[in-house]
C-alpha positions as CSV (number, residue, x, y, z in Angstrom):
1,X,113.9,-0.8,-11.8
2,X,115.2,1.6,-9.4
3,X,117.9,1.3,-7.4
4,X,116.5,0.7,-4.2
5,X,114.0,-1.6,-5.9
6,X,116.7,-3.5,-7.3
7,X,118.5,-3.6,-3.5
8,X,115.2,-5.1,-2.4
9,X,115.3,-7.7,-5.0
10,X,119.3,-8.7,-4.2
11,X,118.5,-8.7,-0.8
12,X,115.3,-10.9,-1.1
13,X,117.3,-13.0,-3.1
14,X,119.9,-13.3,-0.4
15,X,117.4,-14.1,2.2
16,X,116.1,-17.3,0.2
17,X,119.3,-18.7,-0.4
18,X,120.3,-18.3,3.4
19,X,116.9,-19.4,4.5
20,X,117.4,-22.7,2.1
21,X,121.2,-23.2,3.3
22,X,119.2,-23.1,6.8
23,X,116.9,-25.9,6.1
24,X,119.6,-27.9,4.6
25,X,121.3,-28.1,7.5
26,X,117.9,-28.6,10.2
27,X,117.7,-31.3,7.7
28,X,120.9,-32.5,7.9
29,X,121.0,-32.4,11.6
30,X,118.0,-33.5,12.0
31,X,116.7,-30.8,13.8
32,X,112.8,-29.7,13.3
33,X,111.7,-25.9,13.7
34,X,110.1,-27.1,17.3
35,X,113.7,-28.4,18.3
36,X,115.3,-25.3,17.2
37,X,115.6,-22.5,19.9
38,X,113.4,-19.4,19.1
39,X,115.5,-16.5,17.9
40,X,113.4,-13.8,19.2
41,X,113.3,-12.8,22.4
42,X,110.1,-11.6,24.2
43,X,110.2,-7.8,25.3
44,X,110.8,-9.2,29.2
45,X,113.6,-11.4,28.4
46,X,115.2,-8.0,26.5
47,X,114.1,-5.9,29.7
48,X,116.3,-8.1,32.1
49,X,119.3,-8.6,29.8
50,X,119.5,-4.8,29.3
51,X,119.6,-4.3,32.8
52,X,122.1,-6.5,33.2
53,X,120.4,-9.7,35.0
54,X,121.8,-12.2,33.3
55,X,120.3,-15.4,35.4
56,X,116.9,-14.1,35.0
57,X,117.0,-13.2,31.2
58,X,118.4,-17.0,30.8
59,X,115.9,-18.2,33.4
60,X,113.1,-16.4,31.5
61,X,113.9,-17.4,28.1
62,X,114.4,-20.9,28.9
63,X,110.7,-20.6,30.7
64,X,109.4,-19.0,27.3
65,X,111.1,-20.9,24.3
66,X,112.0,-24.8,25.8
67,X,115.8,-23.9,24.5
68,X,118.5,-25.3,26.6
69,X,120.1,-23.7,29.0
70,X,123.3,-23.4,26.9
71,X,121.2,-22.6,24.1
72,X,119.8,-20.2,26.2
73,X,122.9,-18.5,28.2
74,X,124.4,-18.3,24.2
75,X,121.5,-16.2,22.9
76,X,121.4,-13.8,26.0
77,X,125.5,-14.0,25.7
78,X,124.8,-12.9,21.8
79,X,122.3,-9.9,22.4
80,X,125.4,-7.9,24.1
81,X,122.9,-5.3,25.8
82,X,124.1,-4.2,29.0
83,X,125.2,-7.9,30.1
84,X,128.2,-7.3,32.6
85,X,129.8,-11.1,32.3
């Protein structure tokens, strides 16, 4: 195996164990994949938090994704693209 090939492979293997540690805790918590925030934001919601309107990117992404609106205001907070606070 080459190197990269075996990069490939450690990272997949990193990604399943983080993905499992990530249902064990839904689980835990009780929390199903429809409860759960999205953690991709449509190409709008990045539009308006790059240029800097905050409300609207929280407003929009609430509108798309059902999250909270601290959910919400944490996720635009997170993407750190031109927000002025």
């Amino acid at each position: 195996m080459t190197d990269m090939g075996r990069e490939v492979a450690e990272i997949k293997a990193r990604l399943e164990r983080i993905e499992s540690r990530l249902g064990f805790l839904f689980r835990r918590l009780m929390i199903t994949e429809e409860d759960a925030p999205a953690g991709k934001a449509s190409p709008a919601v990045l539009e308006l938090a790059a240029r800097g309107d905050k409300i609207a990117a929280i407003r929009a992404f609430v509108g798309e994704t059902g999250a909270s609106l601290k959910d919400a205001k944490n996720f635009i907070e997170a993407l750190d693209i031109g927000i002025k606070s």
